[in-house]
C-alpha positions in Angstrom: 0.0 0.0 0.0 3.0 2.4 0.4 4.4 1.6 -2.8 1.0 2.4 -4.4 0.8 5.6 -3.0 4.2 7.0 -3.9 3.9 6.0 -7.3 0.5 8.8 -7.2 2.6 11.7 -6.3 4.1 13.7 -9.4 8.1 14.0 -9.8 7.4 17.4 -9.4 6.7 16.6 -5.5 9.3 15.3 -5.4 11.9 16.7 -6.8 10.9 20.1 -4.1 10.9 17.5 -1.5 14.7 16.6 -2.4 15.5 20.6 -2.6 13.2 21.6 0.7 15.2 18.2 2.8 18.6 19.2 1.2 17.8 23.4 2.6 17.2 21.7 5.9 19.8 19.7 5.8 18.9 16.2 5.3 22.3 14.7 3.9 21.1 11.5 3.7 17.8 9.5 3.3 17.1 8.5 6.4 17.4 12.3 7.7 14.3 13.2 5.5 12.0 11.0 8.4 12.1 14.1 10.2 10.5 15.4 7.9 7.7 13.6 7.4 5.5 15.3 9.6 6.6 18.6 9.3 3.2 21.2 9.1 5.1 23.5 6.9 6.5 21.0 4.6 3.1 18.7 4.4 1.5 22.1 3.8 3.7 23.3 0.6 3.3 20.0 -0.7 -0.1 19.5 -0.7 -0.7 17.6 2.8 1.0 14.9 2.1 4.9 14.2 1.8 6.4 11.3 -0.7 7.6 8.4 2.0 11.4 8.9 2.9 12.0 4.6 2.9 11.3 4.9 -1.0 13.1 8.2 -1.9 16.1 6.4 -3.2 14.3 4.3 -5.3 12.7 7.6 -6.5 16.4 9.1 -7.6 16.7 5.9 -9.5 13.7 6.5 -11.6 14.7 10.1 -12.1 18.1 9.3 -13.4 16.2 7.4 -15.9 14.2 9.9 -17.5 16.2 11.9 -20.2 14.9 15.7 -19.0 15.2 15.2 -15.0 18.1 17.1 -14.9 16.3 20.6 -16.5 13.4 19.3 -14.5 15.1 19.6 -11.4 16.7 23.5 -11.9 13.7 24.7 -13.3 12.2 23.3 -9.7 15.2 25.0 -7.5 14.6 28.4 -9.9 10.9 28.3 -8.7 12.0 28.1 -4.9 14.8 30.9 -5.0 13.1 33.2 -7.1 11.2 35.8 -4.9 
């Protein structure tokens, strides 16, 4: 049932829950459990954030798709930019 539910939330999610983790720095996976529960965080994403047991199998999907990598600055350009 966890797997089926990360699978519904859009790379897009995801990719500003790697940049807003990495801000508060969350070096490594396991870091981002603190996370999990975090009003503000659950709030910018839409009430829910993406489980942090299956982020790593989330950077391997990214590194498949061919446009993740413009993907991802475009994504770290929407947070910095006032």
């Amino acid at each position: 049932m966890l797997k089926e539910r990360q699978w519904q939330i859009p790379l897009s999610k995801i990719f500003v829950y790697l940049i807003a983790g990495w801000m508060a720095d969350c070096s490594r996976m396991f870091h981002f459990q603190s996370l999990q529960n975090d009003p503000l965080i659950r709030a910018f994403l839409g009430g829910k954030c993406p489980h942090y047991t299956l982020l790593s199998k989330d950077l391997l999907r990214l590194e498949k798709i061919e446009d993740a990598a413009i993907e991802f600055k475009e994504r770290v350009m929407d947070i910095i930019e006032p």
